[in-house]
C-alpha positions in Angstrom: -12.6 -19.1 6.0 -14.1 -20.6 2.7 -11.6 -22.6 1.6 -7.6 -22.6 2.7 -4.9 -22.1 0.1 -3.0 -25.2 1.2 -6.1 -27.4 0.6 -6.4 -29.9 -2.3 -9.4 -28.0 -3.0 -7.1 -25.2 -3.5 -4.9 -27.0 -5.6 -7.6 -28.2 -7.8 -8.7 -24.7 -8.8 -4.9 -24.1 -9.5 -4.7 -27.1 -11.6 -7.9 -26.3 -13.7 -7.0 -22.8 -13.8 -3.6 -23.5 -15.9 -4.3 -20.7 -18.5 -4.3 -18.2 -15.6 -0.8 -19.5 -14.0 2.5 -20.2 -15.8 2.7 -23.3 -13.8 0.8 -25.3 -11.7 1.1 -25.1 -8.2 3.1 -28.6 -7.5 5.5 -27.6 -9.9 6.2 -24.5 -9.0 6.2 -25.4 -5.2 9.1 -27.7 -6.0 11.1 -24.6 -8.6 10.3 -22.4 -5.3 12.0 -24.3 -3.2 15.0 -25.1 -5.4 15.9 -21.2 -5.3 15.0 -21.5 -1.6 15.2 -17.6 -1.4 13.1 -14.9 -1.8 14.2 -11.0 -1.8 11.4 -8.4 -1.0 11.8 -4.6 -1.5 9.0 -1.9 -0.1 7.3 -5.1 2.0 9.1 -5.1 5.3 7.3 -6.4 8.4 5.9 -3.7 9.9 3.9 -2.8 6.6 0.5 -4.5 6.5 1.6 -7.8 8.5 4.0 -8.8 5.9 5.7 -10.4 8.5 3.3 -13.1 9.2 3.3 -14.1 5.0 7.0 -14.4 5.2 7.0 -16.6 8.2 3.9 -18.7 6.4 6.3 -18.9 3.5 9.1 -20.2 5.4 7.1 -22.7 7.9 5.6 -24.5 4.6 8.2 -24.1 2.2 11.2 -23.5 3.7 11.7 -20.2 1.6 14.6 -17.7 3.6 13.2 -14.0 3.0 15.2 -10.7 2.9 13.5 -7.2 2.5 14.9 -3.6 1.6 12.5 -1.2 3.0 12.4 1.4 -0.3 9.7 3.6 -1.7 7.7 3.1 -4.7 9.6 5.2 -6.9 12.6 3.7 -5.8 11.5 0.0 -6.3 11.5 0.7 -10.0 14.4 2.7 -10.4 16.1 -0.6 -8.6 14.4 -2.9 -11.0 16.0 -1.0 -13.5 19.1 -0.3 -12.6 20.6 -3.5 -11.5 18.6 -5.4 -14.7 20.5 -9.3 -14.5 22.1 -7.9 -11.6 19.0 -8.3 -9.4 19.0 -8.8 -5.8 15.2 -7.8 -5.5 12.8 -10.6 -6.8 9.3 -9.1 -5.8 8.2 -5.4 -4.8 4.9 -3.6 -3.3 4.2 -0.3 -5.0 1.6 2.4 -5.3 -1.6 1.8 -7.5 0.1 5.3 -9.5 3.7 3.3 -9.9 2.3 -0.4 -11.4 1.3 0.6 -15.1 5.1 3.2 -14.7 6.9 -0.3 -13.9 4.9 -2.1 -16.7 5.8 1.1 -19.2 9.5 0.8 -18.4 9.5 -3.1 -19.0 11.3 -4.2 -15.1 8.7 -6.6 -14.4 7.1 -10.0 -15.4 3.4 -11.7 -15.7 2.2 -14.0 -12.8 -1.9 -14.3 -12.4 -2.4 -16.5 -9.2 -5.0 -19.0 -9.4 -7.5 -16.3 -7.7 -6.9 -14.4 -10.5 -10.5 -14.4 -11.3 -11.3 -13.1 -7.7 -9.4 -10.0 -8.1 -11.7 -7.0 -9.5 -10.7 -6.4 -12.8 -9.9 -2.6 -12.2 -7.4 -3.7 -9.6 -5.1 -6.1 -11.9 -3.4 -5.9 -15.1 -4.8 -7.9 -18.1 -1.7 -9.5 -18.6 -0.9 -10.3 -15.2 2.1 -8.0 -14.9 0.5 -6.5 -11.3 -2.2 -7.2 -8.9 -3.4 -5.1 -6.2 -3.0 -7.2 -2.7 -5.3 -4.3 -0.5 -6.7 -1.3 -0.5 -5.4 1.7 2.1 -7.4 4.5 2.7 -6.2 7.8 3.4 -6.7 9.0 7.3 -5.7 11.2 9.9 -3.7 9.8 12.9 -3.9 12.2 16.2 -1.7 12.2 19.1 -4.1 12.9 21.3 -1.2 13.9 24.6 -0.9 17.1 22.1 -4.0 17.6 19.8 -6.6 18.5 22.0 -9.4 18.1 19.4 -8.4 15.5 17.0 -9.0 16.1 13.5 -12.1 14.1 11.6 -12.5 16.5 8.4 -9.9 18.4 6.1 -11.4 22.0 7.4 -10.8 20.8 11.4 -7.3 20.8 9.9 -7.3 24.2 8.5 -8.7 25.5 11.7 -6.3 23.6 14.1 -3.3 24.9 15.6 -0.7 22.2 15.5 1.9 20.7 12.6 1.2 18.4 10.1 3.2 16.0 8.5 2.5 14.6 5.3 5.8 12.6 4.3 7.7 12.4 1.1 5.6 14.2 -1.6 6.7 12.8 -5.1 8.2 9.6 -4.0 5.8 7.9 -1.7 2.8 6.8 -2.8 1.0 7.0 0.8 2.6 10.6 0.8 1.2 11.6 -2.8 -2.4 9.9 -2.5 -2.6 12.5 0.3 -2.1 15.2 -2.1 -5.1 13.4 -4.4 -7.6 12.7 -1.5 -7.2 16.5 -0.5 -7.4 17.4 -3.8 -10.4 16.0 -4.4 -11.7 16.6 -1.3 -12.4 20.6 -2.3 -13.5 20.1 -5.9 -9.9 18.8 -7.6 -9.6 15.6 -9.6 -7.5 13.3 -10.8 -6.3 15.6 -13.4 -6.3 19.0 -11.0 -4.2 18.7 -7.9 -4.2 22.5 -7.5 -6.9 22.2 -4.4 -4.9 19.7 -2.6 -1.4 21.4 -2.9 -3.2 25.0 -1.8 -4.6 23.1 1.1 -0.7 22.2 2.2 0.4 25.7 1.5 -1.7 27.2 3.5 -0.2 25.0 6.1 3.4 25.8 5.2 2.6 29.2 5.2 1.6 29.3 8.8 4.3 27.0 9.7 2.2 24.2 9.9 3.5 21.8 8.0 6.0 18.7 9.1 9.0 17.9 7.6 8.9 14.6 10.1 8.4 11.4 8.3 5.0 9.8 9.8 6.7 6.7 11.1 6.0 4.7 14.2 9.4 5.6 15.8 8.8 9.7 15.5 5.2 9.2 16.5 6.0 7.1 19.2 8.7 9.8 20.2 5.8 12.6 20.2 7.5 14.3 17.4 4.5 14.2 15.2 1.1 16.1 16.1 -1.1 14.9 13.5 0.0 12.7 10.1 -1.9 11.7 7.1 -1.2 8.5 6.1 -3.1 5.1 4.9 -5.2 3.8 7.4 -3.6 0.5 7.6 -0.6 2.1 8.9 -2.2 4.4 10.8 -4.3 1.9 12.7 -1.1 -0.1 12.9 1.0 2.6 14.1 -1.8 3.1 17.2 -1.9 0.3 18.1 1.9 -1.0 18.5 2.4 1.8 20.4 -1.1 2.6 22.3 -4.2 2.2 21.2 -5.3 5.5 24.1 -3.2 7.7 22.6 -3.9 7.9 19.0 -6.9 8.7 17.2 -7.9 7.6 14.0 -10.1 8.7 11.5 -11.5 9.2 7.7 -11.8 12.5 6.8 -15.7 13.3 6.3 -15.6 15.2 3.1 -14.0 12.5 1.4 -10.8 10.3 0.9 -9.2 8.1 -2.0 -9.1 4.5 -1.4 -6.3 2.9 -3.3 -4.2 0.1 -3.3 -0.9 -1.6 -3.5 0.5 -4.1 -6.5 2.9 -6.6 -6.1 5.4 -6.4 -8.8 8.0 -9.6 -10.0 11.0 -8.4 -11.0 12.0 -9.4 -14.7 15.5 -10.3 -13.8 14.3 -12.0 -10.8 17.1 -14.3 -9.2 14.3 -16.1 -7.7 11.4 -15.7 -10.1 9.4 -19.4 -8.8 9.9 -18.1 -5.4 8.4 -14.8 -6.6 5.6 -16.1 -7.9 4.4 -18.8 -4.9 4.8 -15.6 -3.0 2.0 -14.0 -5.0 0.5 -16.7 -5.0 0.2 -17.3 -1.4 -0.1 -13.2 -1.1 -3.8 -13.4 -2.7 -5.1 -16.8 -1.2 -7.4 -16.7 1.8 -4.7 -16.9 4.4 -2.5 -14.5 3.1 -5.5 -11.9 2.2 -6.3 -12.4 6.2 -2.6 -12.1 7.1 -2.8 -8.5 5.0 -6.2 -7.4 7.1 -4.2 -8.5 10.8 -2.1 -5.6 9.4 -5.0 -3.1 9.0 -5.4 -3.8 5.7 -8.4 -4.4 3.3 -7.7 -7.6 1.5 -8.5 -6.9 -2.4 -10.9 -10.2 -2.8 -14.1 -9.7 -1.3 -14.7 -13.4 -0.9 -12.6 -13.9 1.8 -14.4 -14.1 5.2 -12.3 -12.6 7.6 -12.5 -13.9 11.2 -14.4 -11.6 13.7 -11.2 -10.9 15.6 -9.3 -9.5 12.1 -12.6 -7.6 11.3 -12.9 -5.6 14.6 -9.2 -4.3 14.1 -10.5 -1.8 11.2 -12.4 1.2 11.4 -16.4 0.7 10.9 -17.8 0.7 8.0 -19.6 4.2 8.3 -16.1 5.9 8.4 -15.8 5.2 4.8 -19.2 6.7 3.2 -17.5 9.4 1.2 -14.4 7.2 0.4 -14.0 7.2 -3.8 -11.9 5.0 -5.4 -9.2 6.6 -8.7 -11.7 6.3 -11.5 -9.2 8.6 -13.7 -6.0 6.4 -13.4 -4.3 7.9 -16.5 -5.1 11.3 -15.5 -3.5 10.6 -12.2 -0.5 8.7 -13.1 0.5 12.0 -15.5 -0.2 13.8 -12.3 1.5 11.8 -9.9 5.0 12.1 -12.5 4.8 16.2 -12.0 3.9 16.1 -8.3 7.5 16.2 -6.9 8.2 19.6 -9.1 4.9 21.1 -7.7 5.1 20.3 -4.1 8.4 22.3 -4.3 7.2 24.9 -6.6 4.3 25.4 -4.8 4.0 24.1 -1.1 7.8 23.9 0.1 8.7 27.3 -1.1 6.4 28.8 1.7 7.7 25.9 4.5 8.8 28.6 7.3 
């Protein structure tokens, strides 16, 4: 590890670094820990190791946490809804849903003093959202029932067993699938036509899953195969057996992506919210984020060898292409819902 976020070297960078932060980092220590509370939605602990940042947060600052496990979609609507009634102070959402949550003014600016670390695609210039990690859309196999797991979007088309997807229009893991196959035979960011013919072909066969790709039902042997990030995926494998599961990158191509941490405008606990970002993109809490199978967003930080030999290899991610049309997709992503039921669930046997 370079440098640790509790260091005074730390501290030093967050104090010379004012015009990046609302407050300095004693100060808003001590307003965190007046409000004593922070209230998570979409970051419960079994997503990406959020469990070990929340434990970090209360160790060192004595801060109680709370989380509502919700989708992206719902996050906002939340945000919106409850307005001074809040009782959500901080969200993780899609890479599609941050600029939606900016658009629909439910959030506030924070920039962490590693704001300058953070790639300047994968922030906001105002410092309304941040992208924590990057997930990476994969294929998880239970090998007890796939015989031949899965490595490319045609072994799917050939295979012989169910595929489950998730919640298509809601879920951002769910509707990054719908991109990265999609683009995987010749769609874009702005043409999802490819990738929702690829699922009907499976619904028309009566291949495709209705079973959310959780770690319960694929635990339980209820799902076959599931496309999903690969941070859950890996996670998902290993809490239950690292034998029975294979993972892998489809070879013609995936979409890497990310997640954004969002402050609620209304906050109740707005300091709290923001030493949780902060803490969310220093060194430690970039390496709690890869323990969970994520890729930490700043490429500075040196991850120990034990953290790095949890992820796939490198090679699996050759043909891996980041959104490069991310207005084109977030019009897409708004119409998705419609088309998946318009055009994939109407064939679902």
């Amino acid at each position: 590890m370079k440098y640790s976020f509790f260091t005074a070297g730390l501290l030093a960078i967050g104090l010379t670094s004012s015009a990046y932060a609302q407050d300095t980092l004693q100060p808003l220590v001590k307003k965190a820990q007046a409000e004593g509370t922070v209230n998570s939605v979409g970051m419960p602990d079994t997503w990406a190791n959020w469990k070990d940042t929340w434990q970090d947060l209360n160790t060192k600052y004595g801060l109680q946490h709370q989380d509502t496990d919700m989708s992206s979609a719902q996050e906002i609507a939340k945000f919106a809804a409850e307005k001074k009634n809040a009782t959500a102070d901080i969200g993780d959402v899609g890479f599609a849903f941050a600029s939606v949550a900016v658009k629909k003014g439910v959030v506030q600016p924070y920039k962490p003093t590693t704001w300058d670390d953070i790639p300047t695609w994968a922030k906001d210039k105002k410092g309304y959202w941040a992208l924590g990690y990057t997930g990476t859309i994969a294929f998880i196999s239970n090998n007890n029932l796939v015989k031949q797991a899965p490595t490319s979007w045609n072994d799917i088309l050939k295979g012989h067993y169910k595929v489950a997807v998730g919640d298509v229009g809601t879920a951002a893991q769910s509707n990054n699938a719908i991109l990265a196959a999609a683009m995987a035979f010749g769609g874009s960011e702005k043409n999802l036509k490819p990738g929702l013919e690829f699922f009907a072909k499976l619904a028309k066969e009566g291949r495709l899953s209705l079973a959310e790709p959780s770690v319960s039902n694929l635990e339980k042997g209820e799902i076959e195969v599931a496309i999903m990030w690969d941070f859950n995926a890996l996670n998902y494998r290993d809490q239950i057996d690292h034998n029975r599961f294979s993972v892998h990158i489809p070879k013609e191509g995936s979409i890497i992506s990310g997640y954004a941490t969002l402050i609620n405008k209304y906050a109740k606990h707005p300091n709290a919210a923001k030493l949780a970002r902060e803490y969310i993109f220093s060194d430690a809490g970039q390496i709690n984020l890869a323990k969970g199978y994520a890729r930490p967003i700043r490429s500075s930080v040196t991850l120990p060898e034990s953290v790095q030999a949890k992820l796939l290899p490198d090679a699996e991610y050759k043909n891996v292409h980041p959104i490069k049309d991310f207005a084109a997709w977030e019009k897409s992503a708004r119409k998705l819902s419609r088309q998946w039921q318009s055009q994939v669930m109407m064939y679902q046997q």
